[in-house]
N, C-alpha and C positions, 0 to 999 in steps of 0.2 A: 504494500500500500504506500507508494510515493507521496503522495499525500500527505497521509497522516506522520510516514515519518521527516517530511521537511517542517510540520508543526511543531513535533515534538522535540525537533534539533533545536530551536531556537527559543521553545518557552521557558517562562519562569516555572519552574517545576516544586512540588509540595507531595510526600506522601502521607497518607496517612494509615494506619493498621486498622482500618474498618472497612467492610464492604461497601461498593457502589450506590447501591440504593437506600443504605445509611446514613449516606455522609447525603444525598442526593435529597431527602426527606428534612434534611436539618438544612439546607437552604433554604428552604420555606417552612422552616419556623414549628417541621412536627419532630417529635419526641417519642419515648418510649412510653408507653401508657402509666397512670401512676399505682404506687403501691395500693390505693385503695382500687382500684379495677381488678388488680392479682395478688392475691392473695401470699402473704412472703417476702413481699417486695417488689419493686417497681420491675413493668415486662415489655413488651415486644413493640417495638414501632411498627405503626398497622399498617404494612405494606398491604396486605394482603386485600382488605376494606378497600384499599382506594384503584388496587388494581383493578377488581370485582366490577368497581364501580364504573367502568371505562368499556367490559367487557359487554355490557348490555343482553346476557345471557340466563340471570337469576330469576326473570320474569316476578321483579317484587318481592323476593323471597327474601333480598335482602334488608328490607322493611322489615318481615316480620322474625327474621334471625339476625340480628345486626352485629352477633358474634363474627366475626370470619378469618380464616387462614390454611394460609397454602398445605396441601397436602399432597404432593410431589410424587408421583411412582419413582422409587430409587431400585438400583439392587446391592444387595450388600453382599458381600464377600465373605467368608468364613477364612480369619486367617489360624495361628497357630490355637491363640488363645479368647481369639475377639472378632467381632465384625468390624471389617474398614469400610466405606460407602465410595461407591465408583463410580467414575465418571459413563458416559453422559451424565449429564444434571438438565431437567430431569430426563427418564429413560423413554425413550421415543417409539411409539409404536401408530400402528393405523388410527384414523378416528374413529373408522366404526369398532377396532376392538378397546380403544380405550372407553367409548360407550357404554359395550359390553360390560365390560370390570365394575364402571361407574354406575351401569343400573342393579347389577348384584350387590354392590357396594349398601345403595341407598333401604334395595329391600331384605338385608341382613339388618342395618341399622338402627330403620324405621320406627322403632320402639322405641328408641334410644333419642329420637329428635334431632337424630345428626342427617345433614344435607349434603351431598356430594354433586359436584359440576364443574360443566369443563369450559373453558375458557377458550376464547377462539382461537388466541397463541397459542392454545398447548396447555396453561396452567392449570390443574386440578385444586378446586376450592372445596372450605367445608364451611359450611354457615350453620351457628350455633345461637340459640334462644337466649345465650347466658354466658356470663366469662368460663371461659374453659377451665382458668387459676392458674395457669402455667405461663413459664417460660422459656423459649426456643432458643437455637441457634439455627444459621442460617446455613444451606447447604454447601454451598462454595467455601465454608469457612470447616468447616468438616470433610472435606472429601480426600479420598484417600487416605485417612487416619483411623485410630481406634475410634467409633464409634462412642465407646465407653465414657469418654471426656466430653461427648458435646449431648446427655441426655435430657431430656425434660426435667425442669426443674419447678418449684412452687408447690403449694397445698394439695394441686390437685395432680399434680405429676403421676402417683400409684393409679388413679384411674384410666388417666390418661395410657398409660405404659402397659394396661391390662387390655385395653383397646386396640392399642397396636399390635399385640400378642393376637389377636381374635382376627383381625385385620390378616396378618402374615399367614394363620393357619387356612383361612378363607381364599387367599391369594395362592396359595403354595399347590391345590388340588385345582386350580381354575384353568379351563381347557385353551384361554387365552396363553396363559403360560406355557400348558404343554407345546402347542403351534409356536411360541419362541424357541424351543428349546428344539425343537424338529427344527426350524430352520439356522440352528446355530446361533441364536442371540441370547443374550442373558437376561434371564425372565424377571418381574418385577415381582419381588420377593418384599417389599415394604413400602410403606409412605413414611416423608419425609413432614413432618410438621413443624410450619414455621408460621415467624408476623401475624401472630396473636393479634387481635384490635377490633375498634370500633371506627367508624367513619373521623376522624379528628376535624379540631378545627385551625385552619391554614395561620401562620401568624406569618412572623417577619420574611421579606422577599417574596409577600405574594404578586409582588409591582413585577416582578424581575421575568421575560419573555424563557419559555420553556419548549424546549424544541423536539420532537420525535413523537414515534410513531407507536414506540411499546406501551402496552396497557398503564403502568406504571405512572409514565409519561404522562398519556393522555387523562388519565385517571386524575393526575394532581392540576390538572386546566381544569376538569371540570368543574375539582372541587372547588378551588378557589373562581371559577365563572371567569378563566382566562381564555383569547382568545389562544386556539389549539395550532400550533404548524407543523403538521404532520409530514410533509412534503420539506425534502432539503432544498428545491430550488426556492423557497421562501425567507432561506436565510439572507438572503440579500437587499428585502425588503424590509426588514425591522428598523425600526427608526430607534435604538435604546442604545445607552451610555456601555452595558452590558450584558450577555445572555450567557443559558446552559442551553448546551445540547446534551441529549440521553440516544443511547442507541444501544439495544443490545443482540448485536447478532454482527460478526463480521464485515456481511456486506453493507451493513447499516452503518457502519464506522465509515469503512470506506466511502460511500456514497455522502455522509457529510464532512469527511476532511476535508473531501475534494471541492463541497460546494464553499466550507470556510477558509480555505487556503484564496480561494478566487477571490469570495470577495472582503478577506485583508488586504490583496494584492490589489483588490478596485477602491480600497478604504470605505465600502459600505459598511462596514462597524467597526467600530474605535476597540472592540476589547473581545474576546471569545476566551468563554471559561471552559477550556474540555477537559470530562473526566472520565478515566478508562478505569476498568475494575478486574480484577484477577488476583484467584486465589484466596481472596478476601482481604484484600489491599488494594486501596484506591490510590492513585496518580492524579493528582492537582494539575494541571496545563493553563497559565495563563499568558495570551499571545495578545500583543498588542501589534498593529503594521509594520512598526518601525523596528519590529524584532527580526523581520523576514530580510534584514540589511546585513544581518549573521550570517553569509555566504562561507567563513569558514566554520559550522560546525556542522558534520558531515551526518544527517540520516542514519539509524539503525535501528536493527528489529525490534517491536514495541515493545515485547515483554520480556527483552533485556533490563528494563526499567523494571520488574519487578522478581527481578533472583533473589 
């Protein structure tokens, strides 16, 4: 990506040891929910709520379950003495059989008042009537490691962890899986629960223009009633002192370095904050014009920035 790495060569750079859509949520002013929401202590910033909310798939449900969070198909790995959680994040299969999974899911559960839905990028949600009491980690911040260090924590954690249990045995005999495992793929043996929350409300930098196309993204325009620019050739039209873009998927980086490298190089905007995330380490990028005048500092692969 020429692009992205002639931005990266000349910005002001900042890391930080949080993930993307942490650091990406405390730009606009959200937080982790407080200890009176979870029980134990303060819990998850509600990615998950505002994603939902962008997804236009709950049909109202999240009205009446305003609990919500990610519940990811992973598969985990059995290592000598522990489960490690493998890449992909999450694990990717058809829509019609992750439907499949999602409507056995929902009529195992059904008693239970727990909600399962899928999201039109792929994310599996669960909407809950009531705080679930827990707290997560996030899955790029676990993967490939013992399992053991990133489990559900809070009041209601034992509940939580007995569900997962009932979930895995459900999962483990389900004909979806076998058809993975016939074709050579590694079947999804758990979910991944994270970003606990309720819908929040937006505080500081909700002035600030937010750019992309992921739920995430779009989800924090709606909330705050911003206008949405889903489309990269739009970055060149924003009239602001400073903006974020979010993208998350390769070609999505690509296609917006390419359209903010142009126009620094046209000076349609004075400042571009890009922030890339891996591993669960976010990279700070901040490029102003007059930095692209750094002709000796030479391009290199992005995620040399974060070994």
């Amino acid at each position: 990506m020429p692009a992205l790495g002639r931005l990266m060569a000349v910005a002001h750079r900042q890391t930080v040891p949080e993930p993307l859509d942490i650091c990406l949520a405390r730009i606009f002013g959200i937080s982790a929910a407080s200890a009176k929401d979870v029980a134990g202590g303060g819990g998850d910033v509600p990615l998950a709520a505002i994603s939902l909310l962008a997804e236009d798939v709950s049909g109202g449900m999240q009205q009446q379950r305003p609990w919500v969070m990610f519940a990811e198909p992973v598969h985990l790995s059995l290592q000598r003495d522990s489960f490690s959680l493998d890449w992909p994040l999450p694990q990717r299969i058809s829509h019609e059989e992750a439907q499949g999974l999602i409507n056995d899911l929902n009529r195992h559960f059904h008693e239970d008042g727990l909600q399962f839905v899928i999201g039109e990028g792929g994310h599996w949600y669960l909407l809950l009537h009531a705080s679930p009491e827990i707290r997560t980690c996030l899955p790029e911040v676990a993967a490939g490691r013992r399992i053991d260090d990133y489990q559900l924590q809070g009041a209601g954690a034992p509940r939580w962890q007995r569900i997962l249990n009932e979930i895995q045995m459900l999962l483990f005999v389900h004909p979806v899986n076998q058809r993975c495992e016939q074709r050579g793929e590694p079947p999804i043996n758990s979910l991944w629960l994270h970003s606990v929350g309720r819908l929040p409300v937006v505080g500081a930098g909700a002035d600030r223009p937010l750019l992309g196309d992921a739920p995430l993204a779009r989800g924090l325009n709606l909330l705050r009633q911003a206008k949405p620019y889903p489309s990269c050739t739009e970055l060149e039209a924003i009239k602001s002192e400073e903006c974020s873009v979010y993208a998350d998927s390769e070609l999505a980086v690509r296609q917006w370095s390419e359209s903010a490298l142009r126009a620094l190089q046209l000076r349609k905007i004075e400042n571009l904050t890009l922030m890339l995330g891996h591993d669960g380490v976010t990279q700070h990028f901040e490029i102003w014009p007059r930095d692209l005048w750094k002709f000796w500092r030479k391009p290199r692969p992005w995620k040399e920035d974060f070994a």
